[in-house]
Structures are given as C-alpha cells and as structure tokens.
Steps between C-alpha positions, in 0.01 A plus 500: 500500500339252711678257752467187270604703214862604763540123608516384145741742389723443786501136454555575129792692595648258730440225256707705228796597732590151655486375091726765401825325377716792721342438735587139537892625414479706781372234735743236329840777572371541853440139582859450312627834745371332803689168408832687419450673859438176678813354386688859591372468813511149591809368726554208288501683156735702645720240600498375167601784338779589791677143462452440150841650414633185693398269257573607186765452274637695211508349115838395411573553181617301204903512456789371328736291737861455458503120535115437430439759236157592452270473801118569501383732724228435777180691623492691789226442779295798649202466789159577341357673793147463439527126372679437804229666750205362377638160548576555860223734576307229620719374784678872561788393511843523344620203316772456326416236293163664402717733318373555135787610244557669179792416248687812382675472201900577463596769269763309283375183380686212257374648188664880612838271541806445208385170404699264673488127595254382821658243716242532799180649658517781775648390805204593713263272304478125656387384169700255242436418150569164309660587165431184292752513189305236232724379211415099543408328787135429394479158658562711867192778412213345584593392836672848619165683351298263717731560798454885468119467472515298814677717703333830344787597400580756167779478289729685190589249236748658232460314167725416235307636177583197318375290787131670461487478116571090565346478837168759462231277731763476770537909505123517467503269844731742669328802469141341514625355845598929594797515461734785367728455179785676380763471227803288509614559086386292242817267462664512776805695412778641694360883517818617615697464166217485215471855307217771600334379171439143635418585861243698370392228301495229763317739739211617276467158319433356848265734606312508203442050500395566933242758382357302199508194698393607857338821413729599780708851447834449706663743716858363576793326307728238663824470327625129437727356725553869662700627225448867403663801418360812573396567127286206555326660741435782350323335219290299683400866677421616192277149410318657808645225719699498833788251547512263781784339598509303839560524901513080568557258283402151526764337302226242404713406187732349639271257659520564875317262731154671611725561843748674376272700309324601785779587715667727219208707499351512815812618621574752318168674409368836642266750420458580153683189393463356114528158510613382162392054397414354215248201432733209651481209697661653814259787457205288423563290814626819763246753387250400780725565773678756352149669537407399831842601610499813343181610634607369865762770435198767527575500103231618245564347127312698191613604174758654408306793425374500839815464650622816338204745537522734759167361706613381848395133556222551661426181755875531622604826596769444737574814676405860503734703681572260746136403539435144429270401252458153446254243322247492722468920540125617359700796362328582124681661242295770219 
C-alpha cells in the first residue's frame, strides 16, 4: 500500500470517528462531567449548596381551623443550586438576593379536606381578593370595572343567576375585562333553610346561565347574605364548586361614606383577607383608594382563585427564615 493510499485511509478514518453519533455523546457527558466538577470544586458553588438550608422553608399544608375552618395550604420554597450559581458565577460572589427558588408543593391540599366553608387565604400570603357579590347595582359597574382596569387590578364577581339571564352584556363585560366569576344562586334565597332539592337547583341553574353566557366554567359558590348550612356546602362540593364566605366586609349597603369605608377595611385587613362589596355608590367612589391603600400595605389583590392556590406571591415574599426578602430583591422563583 502506498503512502497516499495510508493518508487517505487515515483521514477516512478520522473523518468517520469524529461523525460517529457516540462519539459526540461521549464528548457531550465529558464536557457535562467537567461542568458538574467545576461547580464541585468551586468555593462559591459550595457555598451555595452549604447555606442553602438557611433559606428554605417547608410547605405548609392545607388544614381545617377551629375558628376559620378550611384553610389552603401554601408551597414550600427550596434553593435551586445550579439556578442560583450560574447567576452569581459571574461576580463570585454570594448573594442573597440572587437566590433562585423552587415551590414545593404541600401534601394535603383543599380538595384532600371535608368540604368546609373558606373564610380567608393562607396567612403567609400578602395577597387580598375583592369578592364582588352582583344582584343589582348595574348603574355602579361600569365605573368600578374601569377603576380595576386602571389600577391593574383583578377581581371575583359572584353573580346572581337571575341577574345574568336579565343582565347577559354586563357579565360578558366582566369577564371580557379578566375577571373571575363565581356563583351566588339564581334567586337569591336564604341557603340556610331551603331543602337539598332547591340548593341544588339554585347552584346548578346558576352555573349553567354563567357558562352559556360567559363561556366561563366557575370554580366557587358564594352563599347569599352568608347564610349556609353545612349541607349547603356539601352540594355545592359536589356541583364541583368551593364555597367562599368572607374575612372583611365592607358594609357598603348600608351606605357608608367613602371614609368610613376605607377605614373599616384598611384596618382590619391582613394577609389572605376576602374583602366582600357590592356595586354601590360608597364602593364606586372608595375603590381607588381602597386600592392604593391596600397595595401601600405591601398587599397583592388577584382572584379568588389566586388567593387560594398554594403558589407563594411571588414579587412579595416577606421573609425566609428570618432573611428579608423584600420588593426590590432579584430573587426568581421556578
């Protein structure tokens, strides 16, 4: 075999081995060895990993309460080590607020609970929700809608069912303008005293008009006026819906100067608070502020849905085991 006949074949060969798909696995796992080495070896990774214990926290889980009944549960937070080095890898070192997180999910959650009433969010959660109970009121709609667009602001209107099948373009505008809609009966009826029969009725009669109306499928049932027994509640768990009750309650009825309004709430709300109003004047004219002064309280406001899940509010994580993290951390959450 001659010497150009050798060269050929050896650049043949060469040509076939670096083409060779295990070959290119076995570069790829050492490359990916090397990486996973680095890190093992590297003072800050280490660090990382050491202190990462420090800022966790464990997923609470959901619960019935003596005085509150049932309370959702909340996710846990754990350090993603590798997330968290790569973003400081570039200055080397530590920082807190560089931290990246993953939520951990509890074990018990609402649906594993007897079903039972829900008269507030986790306490941990600096989130609110607006619980918008719509049996009249129409003339006070358009401005509160406008007010909640303005200020970004989502919100859970509960609808009389007889109240869509009258009022169907001004259900339409709710939910076309995001927000959330549950069920608050059909006629209005004191659920604590009707028979199983008619609560059944009233409950699946209301969510069937939101659905053919909206298109919307709803998720929770707020009792008229509060009144329930727990029969009710069961029923409406069997509909497939929650019940909602309240944690504040704006009292808007009774006409209360925007003031007074303001002051009853502000001072008493809290984490996890459900802050029951209805399409009023006093409302209408406080709901601006009431915003503004909610969110001045370090105070998220979403859906009622949102309330309850068990994702952490994400821009407003307070504290981690005595480790402050406020609005301005970079912290990211997976």
């Amino acid at each position: 075999m001659n010497r150009l006949t050798y060269l050929i074949l050896i650049g043949l060969l060469g040509f076939l081995i670096v083409l060779n798909p295990f070959t290119n696995q076995y570069i790829s796992f050492l490359k990916a060895d090397t990486m996973v080495v680095d890190k093992k070896v590297d003072s800050l990774y280490l660090e990382i990993a050491d202190r990462a214990k420090d800022y966790e926290i464990p997923a609470e889980d959901a619960k019935i309460d003596r005085v509150w009944k049932a309370i959702p549960g909340i996710n846990g937070l754990k350090v993603d080590i590798d997330a968290s080095y790569k973003k400081m890898k570039k200055s080397k070192v530590f920082d807190e607020n560089k931290l990246v997180y993953t939520q951990i999910k509890p074990s018990v959650h609402l649906s594993d609970l007897t079903p039972s009433p829900i008269y507030k969010g986790h306490p941990e959660k600096p989130m609110v929700s607006f619980i918008i109970n719509v049996a009249w009121g129409n003339e006070y709609l358009p401005d509160m809608l406008a007010t909640l667009k303005k200020n970004n602001v989502s919100a859970s209107f509960f609808l009389e069912g007889r109240w869509v099948q009258n009022n169907p373009e001004l259900a339409k505008m709710i939910v076309s303008a995001g927000h959330e809609v549950g069920n608050h009966s059909y006629t209005h009826p004191d659920m604590k005293v009707i028979s199983a029969q008619k609560s059944r009725e009233e409950i699946r009669k209301t969510n069937e008009v939101i659905e053919a109306t909206t298109e919307e499928k709803v998720s929770w049932f707020a009792p008229p006026s509060g009144s329930y027994r727990d029969q009710t509640v069961q029923i409406a768990s069997e509909e497939k819906l929650g019940t909602v009750m309240w944690t504040v309650d704006t009292i808007d009825w009774q006409k209360p100067s925007p003031e007074q309004l303001l002051n009853r709430v502000l001072n008493k709300v809290d984490n996890g608070s459900m802050i029951l109003m209805h399409p009023t004047a006093s409302t209408e004219q406080a709901l601006d502020r009431l915003i503004k002064g909610l969110k001045q309280k370090g105070l998220q406001i979403s859906t009622v849905s949102k309330l309850l899940s068990e994702d952490r509010a994400i821009d407003n994580i307070k504290q981690n085991n005595n480790h402050d993290f406020g609005k301005n951390n970079n912290n990211d959450i997976n």
